[in-house]
C-alpha positions in Angstrom: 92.2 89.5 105.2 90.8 86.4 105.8 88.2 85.7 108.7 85.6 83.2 110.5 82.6 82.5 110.6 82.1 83.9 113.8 83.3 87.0 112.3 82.0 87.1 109.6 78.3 86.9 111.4 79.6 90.6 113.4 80.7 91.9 110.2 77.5 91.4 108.3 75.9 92.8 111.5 74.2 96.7 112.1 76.1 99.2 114.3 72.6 100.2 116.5 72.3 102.8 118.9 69.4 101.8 121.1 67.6 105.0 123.4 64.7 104.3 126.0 63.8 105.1 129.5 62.7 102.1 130.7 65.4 99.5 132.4 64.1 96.3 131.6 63.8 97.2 128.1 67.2 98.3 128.0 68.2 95.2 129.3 66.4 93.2 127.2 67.8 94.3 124.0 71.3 94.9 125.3 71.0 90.7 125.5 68.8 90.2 122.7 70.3 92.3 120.1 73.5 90.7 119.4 71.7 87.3 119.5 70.1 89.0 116.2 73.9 89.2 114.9 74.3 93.5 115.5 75.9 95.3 117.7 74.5 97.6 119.8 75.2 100.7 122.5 72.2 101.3 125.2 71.2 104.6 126.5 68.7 105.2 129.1 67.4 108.8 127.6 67.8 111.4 124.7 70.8 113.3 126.4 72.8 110.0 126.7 71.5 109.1 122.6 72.8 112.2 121.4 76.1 112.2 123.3 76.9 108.7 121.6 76.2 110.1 118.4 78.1 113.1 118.5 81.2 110.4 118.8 79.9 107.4 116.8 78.5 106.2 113.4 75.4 104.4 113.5 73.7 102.2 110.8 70.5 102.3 113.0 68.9 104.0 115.5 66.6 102.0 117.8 64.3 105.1 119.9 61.5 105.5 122.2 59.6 108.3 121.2 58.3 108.8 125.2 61.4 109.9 126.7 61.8 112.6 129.6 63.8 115.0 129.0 64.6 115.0 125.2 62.0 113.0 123.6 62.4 110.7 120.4 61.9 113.4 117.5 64.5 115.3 119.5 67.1 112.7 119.2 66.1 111.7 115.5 66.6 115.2 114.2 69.4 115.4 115.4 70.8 112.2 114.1 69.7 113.2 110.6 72.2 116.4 111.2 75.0 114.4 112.4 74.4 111.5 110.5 72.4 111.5 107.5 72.8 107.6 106.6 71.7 106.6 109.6 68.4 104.7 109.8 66.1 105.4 112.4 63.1 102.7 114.1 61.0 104.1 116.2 59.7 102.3 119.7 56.5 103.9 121.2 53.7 103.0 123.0 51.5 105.8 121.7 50.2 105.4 118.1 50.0 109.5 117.1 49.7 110.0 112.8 50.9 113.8 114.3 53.6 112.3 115.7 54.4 109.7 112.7 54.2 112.0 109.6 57.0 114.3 111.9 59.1 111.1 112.1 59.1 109.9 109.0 61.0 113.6 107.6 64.0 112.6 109.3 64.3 109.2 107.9 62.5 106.7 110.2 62.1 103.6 108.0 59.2 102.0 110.5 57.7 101.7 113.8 57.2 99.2 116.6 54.2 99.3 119.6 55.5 98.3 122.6 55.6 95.5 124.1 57.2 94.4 120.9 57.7 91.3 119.3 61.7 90.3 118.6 61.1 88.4 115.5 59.4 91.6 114.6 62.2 93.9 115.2 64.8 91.4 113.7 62.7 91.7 110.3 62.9 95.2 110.4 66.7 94.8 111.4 67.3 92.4 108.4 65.9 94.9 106.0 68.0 98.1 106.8 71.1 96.0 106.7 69.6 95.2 103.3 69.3 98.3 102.1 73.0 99.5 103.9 74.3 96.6 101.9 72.8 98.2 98.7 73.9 101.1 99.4 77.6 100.1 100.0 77.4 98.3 96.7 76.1 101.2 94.5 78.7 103.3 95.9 81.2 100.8 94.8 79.4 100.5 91.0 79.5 104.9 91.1 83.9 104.2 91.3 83.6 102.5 87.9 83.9 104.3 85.5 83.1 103.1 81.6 86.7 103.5 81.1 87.2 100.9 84.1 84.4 98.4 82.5 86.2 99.0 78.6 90.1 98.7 79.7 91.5 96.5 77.7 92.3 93.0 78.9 95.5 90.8 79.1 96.8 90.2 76.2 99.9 88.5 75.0 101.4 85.4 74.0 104.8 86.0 75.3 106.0 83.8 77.9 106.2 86.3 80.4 102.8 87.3 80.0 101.6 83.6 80.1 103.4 83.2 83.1 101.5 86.0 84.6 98.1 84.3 83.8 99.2 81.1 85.2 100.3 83.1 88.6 96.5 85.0 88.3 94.9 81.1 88.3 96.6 80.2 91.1 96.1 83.3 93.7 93.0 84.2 92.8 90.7 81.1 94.4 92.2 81.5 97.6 92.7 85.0 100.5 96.4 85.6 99.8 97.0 89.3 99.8 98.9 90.3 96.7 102.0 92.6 95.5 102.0 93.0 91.7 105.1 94.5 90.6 106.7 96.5 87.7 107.1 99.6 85.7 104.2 102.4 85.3 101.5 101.8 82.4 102.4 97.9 82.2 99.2 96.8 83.1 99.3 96.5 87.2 95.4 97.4 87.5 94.3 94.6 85.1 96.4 92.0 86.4 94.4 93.1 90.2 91.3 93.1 88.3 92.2 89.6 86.9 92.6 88.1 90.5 89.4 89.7 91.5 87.4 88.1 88.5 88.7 84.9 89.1 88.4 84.6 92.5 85.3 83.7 94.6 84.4 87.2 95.5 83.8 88.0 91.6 80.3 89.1 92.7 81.2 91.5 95.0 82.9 95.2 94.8 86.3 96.1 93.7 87.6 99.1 94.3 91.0 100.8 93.5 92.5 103.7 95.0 96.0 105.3 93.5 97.6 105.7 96.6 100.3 108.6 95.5 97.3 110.5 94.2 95.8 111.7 97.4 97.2 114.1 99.9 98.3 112.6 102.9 96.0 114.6 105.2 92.7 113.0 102.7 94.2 109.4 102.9 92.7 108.1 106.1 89.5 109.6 105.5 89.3 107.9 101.9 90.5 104.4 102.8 88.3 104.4 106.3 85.9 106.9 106.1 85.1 109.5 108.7 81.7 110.8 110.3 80.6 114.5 110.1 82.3 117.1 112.1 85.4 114.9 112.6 87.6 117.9 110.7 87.0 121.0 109.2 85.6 120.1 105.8 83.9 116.9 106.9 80.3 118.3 106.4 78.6 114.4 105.9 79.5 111.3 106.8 81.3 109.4 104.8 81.9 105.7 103.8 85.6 104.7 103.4 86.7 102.6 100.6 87.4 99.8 102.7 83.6 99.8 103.8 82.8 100.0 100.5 84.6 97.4 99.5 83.5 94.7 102.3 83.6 91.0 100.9 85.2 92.1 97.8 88.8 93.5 96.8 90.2 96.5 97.4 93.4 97.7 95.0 95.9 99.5 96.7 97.9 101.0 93.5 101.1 102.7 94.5 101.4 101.4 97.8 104.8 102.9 98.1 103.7 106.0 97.8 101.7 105.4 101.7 102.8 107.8 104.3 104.4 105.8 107.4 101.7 106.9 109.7 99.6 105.7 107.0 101.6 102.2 106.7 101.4 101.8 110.5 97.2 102.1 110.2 97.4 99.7 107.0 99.2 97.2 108.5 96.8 96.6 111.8 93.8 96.6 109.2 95.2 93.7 107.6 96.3 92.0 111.0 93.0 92.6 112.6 90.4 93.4 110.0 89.5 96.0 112.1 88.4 99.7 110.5 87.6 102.6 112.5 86.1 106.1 111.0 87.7 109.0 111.4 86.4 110.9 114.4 84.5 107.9 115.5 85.5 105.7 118.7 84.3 101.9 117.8 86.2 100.0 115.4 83.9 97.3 112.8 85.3 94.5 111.0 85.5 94.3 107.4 86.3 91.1 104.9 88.3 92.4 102.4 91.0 90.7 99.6 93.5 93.3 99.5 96.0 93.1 96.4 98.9 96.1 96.2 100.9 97.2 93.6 103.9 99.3 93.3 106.5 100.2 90.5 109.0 101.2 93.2 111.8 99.5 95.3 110.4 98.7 98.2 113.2 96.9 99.9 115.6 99.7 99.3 112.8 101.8 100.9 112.7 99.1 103.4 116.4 100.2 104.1 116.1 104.1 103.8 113.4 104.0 106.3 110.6 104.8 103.9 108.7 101.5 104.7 107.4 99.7 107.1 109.6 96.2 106.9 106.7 94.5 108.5 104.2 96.1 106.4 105.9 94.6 102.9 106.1 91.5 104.5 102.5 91.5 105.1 101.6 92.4 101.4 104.1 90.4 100.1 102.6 86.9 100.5 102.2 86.3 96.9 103.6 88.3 93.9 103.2 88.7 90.4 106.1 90.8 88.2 103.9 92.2 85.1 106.9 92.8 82.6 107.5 96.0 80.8 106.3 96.6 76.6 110.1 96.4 76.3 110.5 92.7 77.4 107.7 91.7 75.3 107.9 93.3 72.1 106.9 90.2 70.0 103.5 91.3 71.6 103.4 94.9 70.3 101.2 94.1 66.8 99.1 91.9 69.3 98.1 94.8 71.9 98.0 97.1 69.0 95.4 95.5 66.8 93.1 95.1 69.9 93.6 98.5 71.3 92.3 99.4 67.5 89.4 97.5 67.5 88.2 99.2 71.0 87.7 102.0 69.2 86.3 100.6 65.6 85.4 97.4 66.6 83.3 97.2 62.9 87.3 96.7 61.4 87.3 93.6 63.0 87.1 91.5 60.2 89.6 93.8 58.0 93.0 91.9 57.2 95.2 94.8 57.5 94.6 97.4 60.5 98.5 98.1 60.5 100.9 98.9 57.4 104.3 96.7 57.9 106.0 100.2 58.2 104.0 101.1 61.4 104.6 98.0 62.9 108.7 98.1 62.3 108.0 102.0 63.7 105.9 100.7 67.0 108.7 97.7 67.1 111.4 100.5 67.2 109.8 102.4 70.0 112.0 101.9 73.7 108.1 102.4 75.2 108.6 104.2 78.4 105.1 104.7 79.9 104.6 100.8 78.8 101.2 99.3 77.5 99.6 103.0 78.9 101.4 104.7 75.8 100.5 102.3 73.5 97.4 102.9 73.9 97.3 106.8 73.9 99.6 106.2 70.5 96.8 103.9 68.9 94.2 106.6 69.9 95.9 109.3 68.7 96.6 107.3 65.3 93.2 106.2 64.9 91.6 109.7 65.2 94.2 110.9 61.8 93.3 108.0 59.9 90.1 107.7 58.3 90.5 104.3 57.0 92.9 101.2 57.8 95.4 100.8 57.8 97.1 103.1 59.5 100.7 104.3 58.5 103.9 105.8 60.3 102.4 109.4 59.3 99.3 108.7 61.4 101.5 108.0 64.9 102.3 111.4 67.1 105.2 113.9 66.0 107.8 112.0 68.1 107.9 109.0 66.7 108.9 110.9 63.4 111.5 112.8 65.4 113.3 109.9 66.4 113.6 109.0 62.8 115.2 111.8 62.3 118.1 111.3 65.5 118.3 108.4 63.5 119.2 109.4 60.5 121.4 112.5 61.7 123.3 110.0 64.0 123.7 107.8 61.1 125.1 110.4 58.3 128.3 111.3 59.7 129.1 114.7 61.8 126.4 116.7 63.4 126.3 120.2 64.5 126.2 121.2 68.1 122.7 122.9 67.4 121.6 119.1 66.2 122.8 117.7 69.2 121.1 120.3 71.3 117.8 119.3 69.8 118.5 115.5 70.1 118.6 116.0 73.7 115.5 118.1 74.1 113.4 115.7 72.3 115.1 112.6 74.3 114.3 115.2 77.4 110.3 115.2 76.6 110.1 111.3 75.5 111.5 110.5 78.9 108.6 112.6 80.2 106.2 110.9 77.8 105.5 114.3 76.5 105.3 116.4 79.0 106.9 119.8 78.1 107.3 121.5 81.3 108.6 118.7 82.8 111.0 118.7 80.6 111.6 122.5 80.6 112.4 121.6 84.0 114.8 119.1 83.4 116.8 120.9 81.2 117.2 124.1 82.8 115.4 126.0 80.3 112.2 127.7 80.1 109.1 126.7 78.4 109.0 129.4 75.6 113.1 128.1 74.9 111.7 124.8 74.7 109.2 125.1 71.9 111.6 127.1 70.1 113.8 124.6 69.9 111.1 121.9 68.5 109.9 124.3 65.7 113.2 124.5 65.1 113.3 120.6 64.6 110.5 120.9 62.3 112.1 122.9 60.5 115.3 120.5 60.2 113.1 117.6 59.5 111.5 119.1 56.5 115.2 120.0 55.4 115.7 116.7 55.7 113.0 115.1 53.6 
């Protein structure tokens, strides 16, 4: 989403909630506020205050402590209920310690003597957007996990691969949204990564979100936040990932998987940059780069009336097809020396990591779950072998088992028990090893199924 400078200036603005009794004040900062860059909601006592908060987030709250009625603490103790994040600056005319050291227990950050000065109060302003700021980003740096700061990076020489990287250099300087296509495990993330790390916002957040991993009723909530009470469950505030995320990138992984009333909400946040909380009545703008990705059809969806025509149109302003392990097997040794090395990294300088057998093995594999498999293979073989390089007997049981269909399918007849176990180990490759998916799929149950691979043991020692 790209936006102005004008916009940006209300987007890097507080959300204030400003409470005192006297009307010239309240006039006074309902024009002077927003001059500061911050927007702000004026209430002329405590009742009025709390009403607003009860349907609104606030960064800051702006009170006089010498209200009829329902004084300052009043309204400050209760904001810290409904709205823990919230900062609180107190306005009084009366300097009481009593009446200080009460404050400051519910999060007031500092306090002003009336009459009081604006460049004053737009100090104090400057440094809780600061510290929301901070905030925002350390939630952002909490998403990434060490397994998102060690993934491995592009690598291949194919010519599909470098035709990816020369897509990445030319997206990634400018706003374009982004749809990165192709199959599961091939490497979507990194490529959306890639854009972010090259672009100008490199310094900023990024945050992904799978979106097919979420229930629908959680969606909302975790792309645009919600404040407390706005469902049952929703016992804080919280900050949505788009929040998060302001002036970075957000990754929207699976986008196909949205719900349409989802879509609908999606789309007019990347017309309008406009995000509103859950529960909460005022919309805020955010500046986010938002780059998709989906392994899924989406105009067929288009068609079947599973998404928004409008919506892939918006996403679709620039894409990148990442291909499958399959259509670049010449880069197989490639990814599988360096997925090595990120777990022994002292091999480095060794000259074999790989006997030629495992690589003719690896070369042999059809790859379903992509780049993501490889990598659970290497692991798997680098945890059997104690010392390079590692050999065919090092890789999981499967790969030996379709040795085996091999050689059966190549030695003439087979019996119908063979061909019954050729299919249930086909069965649980397609599920990239997931028995009771494959259970599933063939109509058998689980206790059948591992039978029928100790069974296959069995035949393959035979065999050898």
């Amino acid at each position: 989403m790209h936006t102005n400078t004008k916009t940006q200036t209300q987007l890097k603005g507080l959300s204030i909630l400003f409470a005192d009794d006297e009307p010239s004040l309240q006039e006074l900062m309902r024009l002077e506020i927003p001059q500061m860059g911050h927007r702000v909601t004026v209430c002329p006592d405590g009742f009025t205050a709390i009403a607003a908060l009860e349907k609104q987030v606030f960064d800051c709250l702006l009170v006089d402590l010498d209200m009829p009625g329902m004084n300052g603490i009043q309204v400050i103790k209760r904001a810290h209920t409904v709205s823990p994040l919230t900062e609180a600056i107190v306005l009084t005319g009366k300097q009481s310690l009593e009446t200080a050291v009460e404050a400051l227990r519910f999060g007031v950050v500092d306090y002003l003597s009336k009459p009081c000065r604006l460049s004053e109060l737009a100090t104090l302003l400057g440094r809780v957007e600061a510290r929301r700021n901070l905030k925002r980003e350390y939630v952002a740096l909490q998403r990434q996990s060490k397994t998102d700061r060690d993934a491995p990076q592009l690598i291949g020489n194919h010519q599909s691969m470098l035709q990816v990287q020369r897509l990445i250099a030319k997206v990634a300087p400018t706003s374009s949204t982004v749809l990165i296509r192709g199959e599961t495990g091939c490497g979507k993330e990194l490529v959306a990564r890639a854009v972010h790390d090259q672009s100008v916002r490199r310094d900023k957040p990024f945050v992904a979100i799978n979106c097919g991993a979420l229930p629908e009723n959680l969606i909302e909530s975790e792309l645009f936040g919600h404040r407390k009470g706005a469902f049952t469950g929703a016992d804080s505030q919280r900050l949505g990932l788009f929040e998060i995320a302001n002036d970075g990138t957000i990754f929207l992984d699976e986008i196909g998987e949205l719900p349409l009333s989802m879509q609908a909400k999606l789309l007019r946040v990347l017309e309008s940059g406009d995000i509103r909380r859950v529960g909460d009545n005022e919309s805020f703008k955010v500046d986010v780069r938002v780059v998709c990705a989906t392994h899924r059809d989406l105009e067929t969806m288009v068609q079947e009336g599973q998404f928004r025509e409008d919506l892939m149109f918006r996403i679709n302003t620039f894409e990148i097809y990442v291909p499958s392990l399959r259509e670049r097997q010449e880069d197989i040794s490639l990814l599988a020396r360096h997925l090595y090395l990120r777990f022994h990294p002292e091999h480095a300088s060794l000259p074999q990591l790989f006997s030629a057998e495992t690589f003719q093995v690896l070369q042999a594999h059809p790859w379903p779950g992509n780049v993501r498999e490889l990598a659970n293979v290497i692991e798997h073989a680098t945890i059997l072998c104690e010392a390079p390089p590692i050999l065919p007997e090092h890789l999981p049981r499967h790969f030996g088992d379709r040795r085996l269909r091999k050689e059966l399918r190549t030695i003439g007849p087979i019996s119908l028990r063979e061909v019954e176990l050729i299919a249930i180990h086909e069965s649980v490759e397609r599920h990239q090893g997931n028995k009771a998916a494959a259970a599933e799929e063939l109509g058998i149950s689980l206790k059948t199924l591992y039978n029928k691979l100790n069974q296959s043991e069995a035949l393959a020692k035979k065999a050898a």
